[in-house]
N, C-alpha and C positions, 0 to 999 in steps of 0.2 A: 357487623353483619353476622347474622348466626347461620353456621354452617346450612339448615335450612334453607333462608333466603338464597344462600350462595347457589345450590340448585336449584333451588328454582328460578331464578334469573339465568342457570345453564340452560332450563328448558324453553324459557322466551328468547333467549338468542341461536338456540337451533332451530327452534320451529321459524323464527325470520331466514335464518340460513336456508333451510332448506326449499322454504318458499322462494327465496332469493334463483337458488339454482334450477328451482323447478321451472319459472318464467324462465331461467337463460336458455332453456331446453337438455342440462346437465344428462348422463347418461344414468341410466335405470340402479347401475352399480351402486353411484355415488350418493344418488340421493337414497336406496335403503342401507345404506352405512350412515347416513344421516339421521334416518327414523332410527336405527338400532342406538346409534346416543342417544335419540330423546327419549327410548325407552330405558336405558340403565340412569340416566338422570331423573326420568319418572319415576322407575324402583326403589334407589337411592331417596326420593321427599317422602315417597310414603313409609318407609324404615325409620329414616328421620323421624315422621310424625309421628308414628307408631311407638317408636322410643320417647320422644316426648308425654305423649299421652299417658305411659305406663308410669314411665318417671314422676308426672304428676300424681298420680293415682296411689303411687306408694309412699309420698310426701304427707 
């Protein structure tokens, strides 16, 4: 699994997380400490891809 993959499978298991706590009715706190991980995991793929792509590009 290339570091890639690995976040973005972070991002498919928060976004179920947080759907998860959102149905339990979790409070307002928890679940935007939840979207705030699945924005530093979003961050993080697109640096990743970003670094990929250049990396290609200079091959």
């Amino acid at each position: 699994m290339t570091p890639l993959e690995y976040m973005e499978s972070q991002v498919i298991k928060r976004r179920l997380n947080h759907d998860r706590e959102l149905a339990r009715g979790a409070p307002e706190e928890q679940l935007h400490n939840i979207r705030q991980k699945i924005g530093y995991y979003e961050a993080a793929c697109d640096a990743l891809r970003e670094q990929t792509e250049n990396h290609v590009e200079t091959d």
